[in-house]
N, C-alpha and C positions, 0 to 999 in steps of 0.2 A: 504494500500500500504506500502511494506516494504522499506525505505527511507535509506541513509548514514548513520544516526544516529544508525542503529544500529552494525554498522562497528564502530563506537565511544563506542559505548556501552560494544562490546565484548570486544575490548583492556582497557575501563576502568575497565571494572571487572576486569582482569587478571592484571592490573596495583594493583588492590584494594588487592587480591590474594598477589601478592610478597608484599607489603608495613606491611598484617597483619603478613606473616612468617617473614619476616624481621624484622620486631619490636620484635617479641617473641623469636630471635634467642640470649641465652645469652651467647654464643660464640662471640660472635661481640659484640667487646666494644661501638661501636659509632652505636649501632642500631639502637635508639633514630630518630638521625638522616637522616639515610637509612631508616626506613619505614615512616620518614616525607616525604623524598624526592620522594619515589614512589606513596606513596599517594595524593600528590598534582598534581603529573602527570597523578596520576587516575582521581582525581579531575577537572583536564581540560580534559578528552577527557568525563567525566560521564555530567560537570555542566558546562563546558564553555561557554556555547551559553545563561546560567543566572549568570554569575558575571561580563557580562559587560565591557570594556574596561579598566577601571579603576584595576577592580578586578583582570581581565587576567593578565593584567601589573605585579600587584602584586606578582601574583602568580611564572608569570616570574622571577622576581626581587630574590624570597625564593626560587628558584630552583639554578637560579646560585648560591644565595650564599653557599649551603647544597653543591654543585658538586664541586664550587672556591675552597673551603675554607677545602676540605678534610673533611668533617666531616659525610660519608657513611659508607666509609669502605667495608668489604666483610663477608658476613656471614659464617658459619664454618657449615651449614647441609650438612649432608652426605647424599652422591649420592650412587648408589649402589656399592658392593663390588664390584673390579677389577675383581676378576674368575671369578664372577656372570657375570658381562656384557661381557668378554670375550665368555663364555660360551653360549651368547644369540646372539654375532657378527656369532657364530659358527654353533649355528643351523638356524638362519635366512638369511642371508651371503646377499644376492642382492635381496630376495625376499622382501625385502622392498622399495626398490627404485622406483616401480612402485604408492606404496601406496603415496607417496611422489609428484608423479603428478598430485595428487587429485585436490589440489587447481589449478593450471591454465589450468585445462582440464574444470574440472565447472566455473569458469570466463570463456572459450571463450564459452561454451557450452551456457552459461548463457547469453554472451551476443549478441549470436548470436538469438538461438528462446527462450529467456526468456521473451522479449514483448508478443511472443503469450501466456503467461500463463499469465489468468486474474482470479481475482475475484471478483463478483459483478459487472462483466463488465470494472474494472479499470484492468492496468495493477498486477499483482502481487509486481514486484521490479519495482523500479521508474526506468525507460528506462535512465534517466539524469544520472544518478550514476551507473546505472546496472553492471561497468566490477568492481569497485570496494566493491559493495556490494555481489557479487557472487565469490568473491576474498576470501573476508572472512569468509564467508560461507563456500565454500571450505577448509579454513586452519581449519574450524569446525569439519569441514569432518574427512581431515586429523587424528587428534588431537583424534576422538573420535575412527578410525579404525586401528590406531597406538595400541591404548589401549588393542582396543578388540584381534586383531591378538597376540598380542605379550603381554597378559591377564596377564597389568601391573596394579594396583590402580588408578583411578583416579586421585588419588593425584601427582601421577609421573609426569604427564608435569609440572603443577605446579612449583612441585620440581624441576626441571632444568629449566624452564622457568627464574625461581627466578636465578639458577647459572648461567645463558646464561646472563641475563640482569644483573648482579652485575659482571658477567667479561667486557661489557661493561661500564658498568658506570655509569658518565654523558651523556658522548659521543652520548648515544642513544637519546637522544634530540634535537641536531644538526639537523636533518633533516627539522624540523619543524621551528627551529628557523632561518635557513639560508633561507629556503623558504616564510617567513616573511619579511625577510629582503630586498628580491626583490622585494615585495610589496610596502616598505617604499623605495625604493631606485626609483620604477616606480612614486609612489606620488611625491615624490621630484625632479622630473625632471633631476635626473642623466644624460635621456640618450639624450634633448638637450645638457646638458655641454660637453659629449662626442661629440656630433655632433658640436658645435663650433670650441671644442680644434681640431677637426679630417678638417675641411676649414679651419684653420688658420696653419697646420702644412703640410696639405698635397694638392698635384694639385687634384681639381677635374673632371679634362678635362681627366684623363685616370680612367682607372677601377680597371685594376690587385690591383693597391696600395691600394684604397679601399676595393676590395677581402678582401685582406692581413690584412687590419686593422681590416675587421669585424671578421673572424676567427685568428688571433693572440690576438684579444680583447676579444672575446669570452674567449679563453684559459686561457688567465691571470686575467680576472676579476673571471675566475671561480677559479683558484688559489688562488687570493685572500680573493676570500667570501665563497669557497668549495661547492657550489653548480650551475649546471650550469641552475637550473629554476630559480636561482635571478639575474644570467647573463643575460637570455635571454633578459629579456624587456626592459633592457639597452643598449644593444648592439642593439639591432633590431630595436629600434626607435630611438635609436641616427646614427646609419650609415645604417642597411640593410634598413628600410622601405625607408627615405627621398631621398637616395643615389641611393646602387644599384639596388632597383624599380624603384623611383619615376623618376630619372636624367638617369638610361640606360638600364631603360624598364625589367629590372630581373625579373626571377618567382618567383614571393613570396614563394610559398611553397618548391622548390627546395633549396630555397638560408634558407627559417628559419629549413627546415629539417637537411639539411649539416651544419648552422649553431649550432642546437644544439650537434652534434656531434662534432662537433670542443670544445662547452664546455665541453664534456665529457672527450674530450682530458685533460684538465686541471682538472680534477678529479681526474683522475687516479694519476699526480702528487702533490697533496697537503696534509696537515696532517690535514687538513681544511675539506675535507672529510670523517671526520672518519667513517661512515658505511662503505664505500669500504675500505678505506687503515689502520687505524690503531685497528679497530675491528677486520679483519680477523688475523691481529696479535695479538691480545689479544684475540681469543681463538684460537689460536692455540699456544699461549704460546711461541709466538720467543723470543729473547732473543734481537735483535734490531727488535724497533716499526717501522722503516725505510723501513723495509726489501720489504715491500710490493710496496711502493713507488721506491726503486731503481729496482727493476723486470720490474715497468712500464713505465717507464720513454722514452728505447728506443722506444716503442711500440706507446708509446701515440705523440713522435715529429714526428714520420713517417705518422702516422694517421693524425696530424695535416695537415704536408703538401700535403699528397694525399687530403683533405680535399678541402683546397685553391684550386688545380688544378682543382676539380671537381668542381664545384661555378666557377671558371673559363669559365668550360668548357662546364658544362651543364645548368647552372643557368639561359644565357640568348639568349630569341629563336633565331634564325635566322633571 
């Protein structure tokens, strides 16, 4: 049975991949460095589940410092010549966009009849994991009909893979670490102290102000942690589960669906979120990191408050 592990697998080889070009790059003064740092991020998605908590820790520990402390840098491999890749936007123009839907046509394909494909009588992909294992499959897919169509070297993802992920960073870490943090945030009881501070500040004989706290909480605790899967189980068990279920009957899954959209609202405004807002600025090369956060900002308080209305409105039955 084909398990997660090997959606860990592919991204730590490709991790493994940039860290060996990056170290041999001696255009980059602080290589050294930058192919430590990708290779221990290889290192955790190839050996994490054997160094242990201790180890993990650790390894955490040498990533921040290698990203803190500026000591990456960017490599100087050259990408193809400008005519050249002009010359290939030219002759392939939109016919590659369809190639591009590869991966989540095979995740839904996959995860709709990939239980029926067994072998040995077991399922094929573990049915538990299947949209994300058929995810990455597909960007396999991708990756390898990218190649063939447009009969570039193997080596060429590679090679931009390595300049896609050295124009983001550190930053491409955040996802992982901020979604961690909601774990340790659920262990620590965050979201009774929420639930206190939220009876001692506010009447719980009406609902709307409730609404309000659980979706305006949402949005700023996601501002402040930049993710809104380490909002969620803070906010959900400190006001939506105890509250707008438990005290006035809410639909759970209406109120944690519009709830997690309400964190997304607060995504789009933070620099806390850098896969959304300050990566699409760093490759696209703007000149304010901001730019992408002030574009969303009206969009995401409007979203907000249709948000409230809807959890209002729909949340709880008649």
């Amino acid at each position: 049975m084909i398990g997660i592990s090997v959606a860990y697998d592919l991204a730590g080889l490709m991790f493994a991949a940039i860290a060996w070009r990056a170290a041999r790059d001696a255009g980059n003064p602080r290589r050294l460095g930058a192919g430590l740092f990708w290779a221990l991020l290889a290192l955790s998605f190839l050996a994490g589940d054997h160094l242990g908590d201790l180890g993990n820790g650790i390894l955490v520990l040498a990533l921040a410092v290698l990203g803190g402390f500026g000591l990456m840098g960017r490599g100087t491999e050259a990408c193809a010549p400008r005519d050249a890749r002009e010359e290939q936007a030219r002759r392939w123009g939109y016919w590659l966009f369809p190639v591009l839907f590869l991966p989540p046509v095979i995740a839904l394909a996959g995860t709709i009849w990939g239980p029926a494909v067994t072998w040995n009588g077991q399922a094929l992909v573990d049915p538990r994991q299947g949209t994300l294992i058929w995810l990455a499959l597909g960007i396999v897919a991708v990756g390898l009909a990218t190649v063939m169509l447009t009969r570039q070297r193997l080596v060429a993802p590679l090679r931009d893979a390595r300049r896609l992920a050295e124009l983001v960073g550190w930053a491409i870490i955040l996802p992982q670490v901020l979604a961690a943090l909601g774990g340790i945030f659920a262990l620590a009881k965050v979201g009774d102290a929420v639930a206190l501070m939220v009876g001692q500040h506010l009447t719980l004989d009406h609902r709307f102000p409730l609404v309000c706290a659980y979706t305006g909480g949402m949005a700023l605790l996601t501002i402040l942690m930049g993710n809104a899967f380490a909002a969620f189980p803070v906010m959900t068990s400190g006001i939506a589960l105890p509250l707008l279920v438990g005290r006035f009957g809410g639909d759970p899954a209406v109120i944690s669906a519009i709830g997690m959209l309400s964190g997304f609202c607060g995504t789009l405004m933070t620099p806390m979120a850098a896969n959304f807002n300050i990566v699409p600025a760093a490759l696209l090369e703007l000149p304010d990191r901001n730019a992408v956060i002030r574009a969303q900002v009206p969009t995401a308080l409007l979203v907000l408050v249709a948000n409230t209305l809807l959890i209002q409105i729909l949340g709880f039955p008649k």
